[in-house]
N, C-alpha and C positions, 0 to 999 in steps of 0.2 A: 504494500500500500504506500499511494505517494505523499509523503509531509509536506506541507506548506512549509515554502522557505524565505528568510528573510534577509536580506545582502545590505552591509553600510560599506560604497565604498568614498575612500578620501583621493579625488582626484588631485595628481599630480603633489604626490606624495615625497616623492623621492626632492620635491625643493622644499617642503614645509620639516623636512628629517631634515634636511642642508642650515636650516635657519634654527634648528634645536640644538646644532651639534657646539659644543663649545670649542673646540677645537678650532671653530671657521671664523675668529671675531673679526672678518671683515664684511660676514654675513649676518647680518642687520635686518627689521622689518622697513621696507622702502628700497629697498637698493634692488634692482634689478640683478637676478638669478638665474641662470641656466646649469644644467643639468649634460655632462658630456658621456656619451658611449659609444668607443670605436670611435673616435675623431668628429661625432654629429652629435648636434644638440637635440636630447630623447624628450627632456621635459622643461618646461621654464615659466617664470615667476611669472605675475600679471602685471609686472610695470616694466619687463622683456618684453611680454608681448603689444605695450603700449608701444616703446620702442623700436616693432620692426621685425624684432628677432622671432623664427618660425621653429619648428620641430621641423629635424631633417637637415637642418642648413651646417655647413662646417663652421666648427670652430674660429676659425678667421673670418670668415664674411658675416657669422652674429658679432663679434668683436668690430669690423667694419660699420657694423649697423648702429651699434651700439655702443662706443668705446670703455663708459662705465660699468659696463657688464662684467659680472662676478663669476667664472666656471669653477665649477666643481666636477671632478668626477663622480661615477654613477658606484656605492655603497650600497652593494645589499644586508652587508651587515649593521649598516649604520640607519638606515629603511628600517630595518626589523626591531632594532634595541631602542629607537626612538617611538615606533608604532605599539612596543611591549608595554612603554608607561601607558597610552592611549586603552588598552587591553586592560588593564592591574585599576583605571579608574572605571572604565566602564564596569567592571566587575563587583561593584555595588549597585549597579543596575538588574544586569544578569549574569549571573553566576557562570553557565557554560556558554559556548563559543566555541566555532570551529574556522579557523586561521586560512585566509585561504593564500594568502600572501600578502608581503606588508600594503597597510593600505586598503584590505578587501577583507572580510572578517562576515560569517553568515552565523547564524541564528534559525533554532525551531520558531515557524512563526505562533504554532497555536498555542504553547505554554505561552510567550509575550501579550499574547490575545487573552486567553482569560484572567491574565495577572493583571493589568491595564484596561482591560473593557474592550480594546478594539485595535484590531491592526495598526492604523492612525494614529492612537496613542502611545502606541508603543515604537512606531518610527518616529515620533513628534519628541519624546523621550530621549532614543538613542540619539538624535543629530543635538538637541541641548546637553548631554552630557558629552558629547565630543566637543563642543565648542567650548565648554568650561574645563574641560583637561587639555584641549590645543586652542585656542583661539584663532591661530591660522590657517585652519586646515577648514574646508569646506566637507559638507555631506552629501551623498547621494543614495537615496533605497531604493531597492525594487524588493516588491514581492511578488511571487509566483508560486505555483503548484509544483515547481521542480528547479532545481539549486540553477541550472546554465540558462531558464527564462529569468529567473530573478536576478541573475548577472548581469543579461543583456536591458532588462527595466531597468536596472540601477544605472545604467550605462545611457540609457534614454533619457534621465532626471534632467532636469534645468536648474540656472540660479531661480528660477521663481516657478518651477514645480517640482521640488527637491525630492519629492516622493512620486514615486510611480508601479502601482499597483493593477495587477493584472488578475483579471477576476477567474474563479475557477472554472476549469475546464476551458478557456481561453487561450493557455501558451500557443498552441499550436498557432492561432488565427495571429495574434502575437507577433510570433517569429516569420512568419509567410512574409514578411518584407524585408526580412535583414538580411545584410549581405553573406554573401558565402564566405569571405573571410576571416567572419569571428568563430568562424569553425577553428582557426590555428593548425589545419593541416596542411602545409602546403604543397605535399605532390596532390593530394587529392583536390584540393581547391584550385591548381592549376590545371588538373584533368577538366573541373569542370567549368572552369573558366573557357578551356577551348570548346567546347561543348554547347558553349551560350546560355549555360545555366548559372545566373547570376543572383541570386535569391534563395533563401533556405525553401521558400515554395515551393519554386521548382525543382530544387534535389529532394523533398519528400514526394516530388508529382510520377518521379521517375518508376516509382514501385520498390517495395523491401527485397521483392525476388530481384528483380535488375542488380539494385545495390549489391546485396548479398554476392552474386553471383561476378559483379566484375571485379568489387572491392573488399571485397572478405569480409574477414570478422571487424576490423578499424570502418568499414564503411557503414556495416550495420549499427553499430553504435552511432558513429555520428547522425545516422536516418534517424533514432532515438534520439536524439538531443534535438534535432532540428523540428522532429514533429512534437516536442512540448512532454517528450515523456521518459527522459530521462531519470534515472534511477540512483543518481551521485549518491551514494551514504555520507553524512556531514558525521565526521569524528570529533563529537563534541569533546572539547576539555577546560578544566577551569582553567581562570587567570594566570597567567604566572606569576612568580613570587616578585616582590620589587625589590631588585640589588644594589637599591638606593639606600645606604643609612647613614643620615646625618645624624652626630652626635655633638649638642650642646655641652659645654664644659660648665659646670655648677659656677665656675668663677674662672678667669683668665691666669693660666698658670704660664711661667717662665722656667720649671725646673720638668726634665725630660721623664725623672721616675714618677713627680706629681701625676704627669700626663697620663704615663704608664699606667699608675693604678687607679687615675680615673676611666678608663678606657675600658679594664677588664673586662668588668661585668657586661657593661653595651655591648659589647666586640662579642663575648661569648652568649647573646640571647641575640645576634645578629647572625653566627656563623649555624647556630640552633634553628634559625628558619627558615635559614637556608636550607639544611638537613630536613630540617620535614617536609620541606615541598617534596624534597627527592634529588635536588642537584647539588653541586659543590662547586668552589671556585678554583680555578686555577689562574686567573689573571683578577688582579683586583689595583682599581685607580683608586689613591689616596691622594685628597684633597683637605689641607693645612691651613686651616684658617684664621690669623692674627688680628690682634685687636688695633693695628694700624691700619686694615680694612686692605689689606694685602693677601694675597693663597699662595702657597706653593703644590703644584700637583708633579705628583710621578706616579707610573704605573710597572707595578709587581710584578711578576709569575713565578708561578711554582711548578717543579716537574710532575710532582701529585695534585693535593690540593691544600689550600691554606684551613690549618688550625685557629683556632683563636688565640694562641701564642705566637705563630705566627706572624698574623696581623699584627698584632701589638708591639712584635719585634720589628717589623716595617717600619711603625708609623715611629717609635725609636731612633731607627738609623737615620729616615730620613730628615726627623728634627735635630739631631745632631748637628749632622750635615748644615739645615738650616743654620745652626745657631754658629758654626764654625766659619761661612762664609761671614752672615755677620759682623763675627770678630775681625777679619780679615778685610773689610770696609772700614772700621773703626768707629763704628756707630757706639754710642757710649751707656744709651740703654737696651737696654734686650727687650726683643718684642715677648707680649706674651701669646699664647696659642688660646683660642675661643670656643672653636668649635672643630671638629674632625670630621670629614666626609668618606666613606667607604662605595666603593662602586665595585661590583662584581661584574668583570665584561665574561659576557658569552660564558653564565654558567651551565657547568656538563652534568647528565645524568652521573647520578653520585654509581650506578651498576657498573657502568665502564671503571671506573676506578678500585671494586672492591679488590683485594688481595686476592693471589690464584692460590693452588692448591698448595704451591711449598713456597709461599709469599712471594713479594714484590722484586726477587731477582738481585744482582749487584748492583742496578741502576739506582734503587733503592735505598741501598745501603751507604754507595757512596755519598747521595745528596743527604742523607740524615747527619754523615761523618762531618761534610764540609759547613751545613749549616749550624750546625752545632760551633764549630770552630769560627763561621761567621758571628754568630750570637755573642762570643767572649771578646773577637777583635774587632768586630764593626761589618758596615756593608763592602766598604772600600781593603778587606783585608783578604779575600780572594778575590780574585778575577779571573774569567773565563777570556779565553784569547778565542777572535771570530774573522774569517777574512776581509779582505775588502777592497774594491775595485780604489786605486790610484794611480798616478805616473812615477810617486817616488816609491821606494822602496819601503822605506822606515813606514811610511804612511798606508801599507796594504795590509796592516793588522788592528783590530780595537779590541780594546779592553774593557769588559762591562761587570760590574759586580754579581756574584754568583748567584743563579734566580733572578738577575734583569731581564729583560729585555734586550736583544739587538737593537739600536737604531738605524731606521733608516736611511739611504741616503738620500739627503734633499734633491737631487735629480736623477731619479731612480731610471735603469737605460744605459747602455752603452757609453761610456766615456772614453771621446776622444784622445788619442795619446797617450793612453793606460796601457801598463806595463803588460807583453802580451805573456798568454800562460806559455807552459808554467812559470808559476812564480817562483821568486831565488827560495832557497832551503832556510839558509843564517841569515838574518838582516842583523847591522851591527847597529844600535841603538845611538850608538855616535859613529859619522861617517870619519873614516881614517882617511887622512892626507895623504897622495901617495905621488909618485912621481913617473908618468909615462914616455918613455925614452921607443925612440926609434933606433935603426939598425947601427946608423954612426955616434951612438949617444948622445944623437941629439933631443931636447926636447919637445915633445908633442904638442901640435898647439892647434885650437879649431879656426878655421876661418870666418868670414865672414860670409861665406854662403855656405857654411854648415858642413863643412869638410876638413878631414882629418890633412893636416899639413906633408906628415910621413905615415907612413904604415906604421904602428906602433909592432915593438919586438922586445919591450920589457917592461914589466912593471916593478916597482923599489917602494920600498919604505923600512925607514930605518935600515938595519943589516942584513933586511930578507929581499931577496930578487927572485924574480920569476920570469921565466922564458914565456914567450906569449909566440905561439904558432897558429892562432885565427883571431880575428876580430871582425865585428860588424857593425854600423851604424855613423856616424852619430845620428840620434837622432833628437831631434832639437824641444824644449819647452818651455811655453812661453806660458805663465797665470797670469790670468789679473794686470794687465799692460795696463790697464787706464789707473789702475790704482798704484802711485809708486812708491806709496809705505808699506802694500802688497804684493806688490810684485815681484814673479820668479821665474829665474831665465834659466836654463842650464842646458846641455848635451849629455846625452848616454848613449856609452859608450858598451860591449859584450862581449868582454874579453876570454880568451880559451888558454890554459897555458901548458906547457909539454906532458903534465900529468895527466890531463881531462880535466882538470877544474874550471868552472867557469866563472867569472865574476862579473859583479855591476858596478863600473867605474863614470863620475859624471864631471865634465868641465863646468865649472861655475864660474863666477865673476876673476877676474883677471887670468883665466885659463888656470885657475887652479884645478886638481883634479884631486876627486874624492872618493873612496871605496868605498859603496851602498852595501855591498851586498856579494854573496856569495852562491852556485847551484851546486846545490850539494847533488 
């Protein structure tokens, strides 16, 4: 038997997620927004589309259109974890809810109906409780007799008929004018495109046997969707847990164990409800909030998931930290801390994590070892070595506190002029002076069009000489030219010498040369 279904979606979701994210503070309510996927604009703001800017258009000719225009890239996780607060409010409304993707969310309509009085009421409901947990998100309902008519009604809504209700036994007459492309198959929608069947009408007119018969079992189902009788099961589930917890400080403390053992208890009736939902954290953003109306945030992870001691030892390390930069300015009072914020990103079903049968392995073990050792010497007392794309040598490693995070690189992509692989073995954390001699002991010197003067045939430093029998390059680099308290110029150089050893020698300013690095 078919359930009446009920669909809220929030068009054009993925900009009002872009304007939620803190991460974006150049995204503001006002400022024209777009939305990029694959180098085209998928979705954008309403004061973009005052402006010009179209869905579909490239990157640079919305940017032509528009020069104030804000791109973001297209976040599906950032869609989802903004859309979950929107879910965790409506959920004082009604309780289940089946997700259909950020932005698009259904509902039994006939439980909302006899708890409210009337269909109407209860979409009159859901679009006032979205608007008071998003303000900028708009609503749209459909209802129908089966989940893909009540999609395609919600899809029909207007700013001034926000709801659109389709009476029973109706989908079918309904859908008879939509196009064949909210089917989303596209060999089949192109079969019948050439066909000249452009209406879900006329692909229901064709006959179940025809369908069946040219397009299988994927055609007979969609002849089901398109004649209104679709049989989607909606996998209802409650809200999710909110991995939001601010915690007020009774009073503004300046001492790091004060904080500490004010923190406990919240921390452990926060990481507790998180366990009952059923999930756990493994990344959590801590956000440090001072009575000089200043934050400091950084984000955690754990190889398992975080304890409540844990946390606690985060939020520790990282006001340390705080307080030691501080000193390091010379500010002469110490701020104190107000309030604490916890953010669980993308917590995991807590079953994936349980221990297997003869426990959690060496990977385990080690991370309990090192944090432990972290806990007594700080954050900054191990470090994890991670690679990473540059042109010098010393600069292809980072260092991040054990349980960080990597960062990214701010221009993530191929870099220009980066050392090619493999990379050297040894990088010497001070580059050694050394002295490149050609075949008459003379010394090596680059030119001005980026040419070695001799063949080099020896390398020296101090009392050690090495015979050099290949070399390759220079080849030249040049940062930051417009900047000249930034800027760095040098040659590398890919020295071979009669053992097989290879090394990274680089000419710098006045043709000195310096030993980066070694290939082991």
């Amino acid at each position: 038997m078919m359930r009446r279904a009920l669909v809220l979606w929030c068009p054009g979701w993925s900009v009002v997620s872009a304007y939620g994210d803190d991460s974006l503070p150049e995204v503001v309510p006002g400022v024209p927004v777009a939305i990029v996927h694959k180098g085209l604009v998928s979705e954008c703001s309403p004061e973009a589309l005052d402006a010009g800017v179209r869905v579909g258009m490239r990157r640079r000719d919305a940017h032509l259109m528009c020069p104030q225009l804000v791109l973001t890239a297209h976040q599906e996780e950032r869609d989802r974890r903004v859309f979950d607060r929107v879910v965790i409010d409506l959920a004082q409304c009604v309780p289940d809810h089946s997700l259909l993707s950020p932005g698009l969310v259904a509902f039994h309509a006939r439980g909302l109906k006899h708890f409210y009085g009337s269909e109407e009421a209860a979409a009159r409901m859901l679009r006032e409780a979205l608007v008071a947990s998003e303000p900028l998100a708009t609503a749209r309902i459909g209802i129908a007799d089966d989940l893909f008519s009540a999609v395609i009604a919600a899809q029909h809504a207007t700013d001034d008929y926000p709801l659109h209700s389709v009476e029973k036994g109706a989908s079918a007459e309904f859908l008879s004018d939509v196009p064949v492309e909210t089917l989303h198959d596209p060999s089949i929608v192109s079969l019948l495109l050439r066909l000249g069947v452009t209406t879900l009408g006329g692909f229901v007119a064709l006959g179940l046997e025809a369908i069946r018969d040219r397009l299988g079992v994927n055609g007979e189902r969609l002849y089901h969707l398109a004649s209104g009788a679709g049989h989607t099961f909606l996998e209802m589930k409650q809200a999710p847990v909110d991995p939001v917890r601010r915690i007020e400080l009774p009073e503004a403390l300046v001492s790091v164990d004060q904080v500490s053992f004010a923190l406990r208890v919240p921390v452990e009736e926060y990481v507790a409800t998180l366990r009952s939902a059923g999930v756990v954290c493994t990344q959590v953003n801590i956000t440090l909030g001072f009575d000089n109306d200043t934050t400091h945030q950084r984000m955690w992870q754990h190889s398992r998931y975080f304890e409540a001691s844990d946390v606690v030892d985060r939020v520790r390390w990282q006001l340390e930290q705080c307080f030691r930069d501080q000193q390091g300015e010379g500010s002469g009072f110490p701020v104190a801390v107000s309030w604490v914020r916890c953010e669980a990103l993308s917590p995991e079903e807590v079953s994936a994590h349980e221990p297997g049968l003869w426990g959690q392995g060496p990977d385990a073990r080690v991370h309990h070892v090192l944090s432990r050792v972290q806990s007594m010497v700080g954050a900054g007392g191990v470090m994890t070595a991670s690679p990473r794309v540059s042109r010098v040598a010393s600069e292809t490693q980072v260092l991040t506190p054990w349980g960080d995070s990597v960062r990214e690189q701010e221009a993530p992509g191929p870099l220009p002029g980066a050392l090619p692989s493999p990379l050297p073995g040894t990088v010497f954390a001070t580059p050694i002076e050394v002295i490149v001699l050609a075949a008459g002991e003379e010394p090596v010197v680059v030119s001005e069009h980026a040419q070695l003067s001799l063949p080099p045939r020896a390398l020296v430093w101090g009392s050690r000489r090495l015979v050099v029998v290949s070399w390759a390059g220079p080849w030249p680099v040049w940062e930051k030219w417009w900047d000249p308290t930034q800027s760095r110029f040098l040659h590398r150089v890919q020295l071979i010498d009669d053992h097989g050893m290879g090394w990274l020698v680089s000419a710098q300013q006045h043709n000195r040369w310096f030993l980066e690095a070694r290939y082991d």
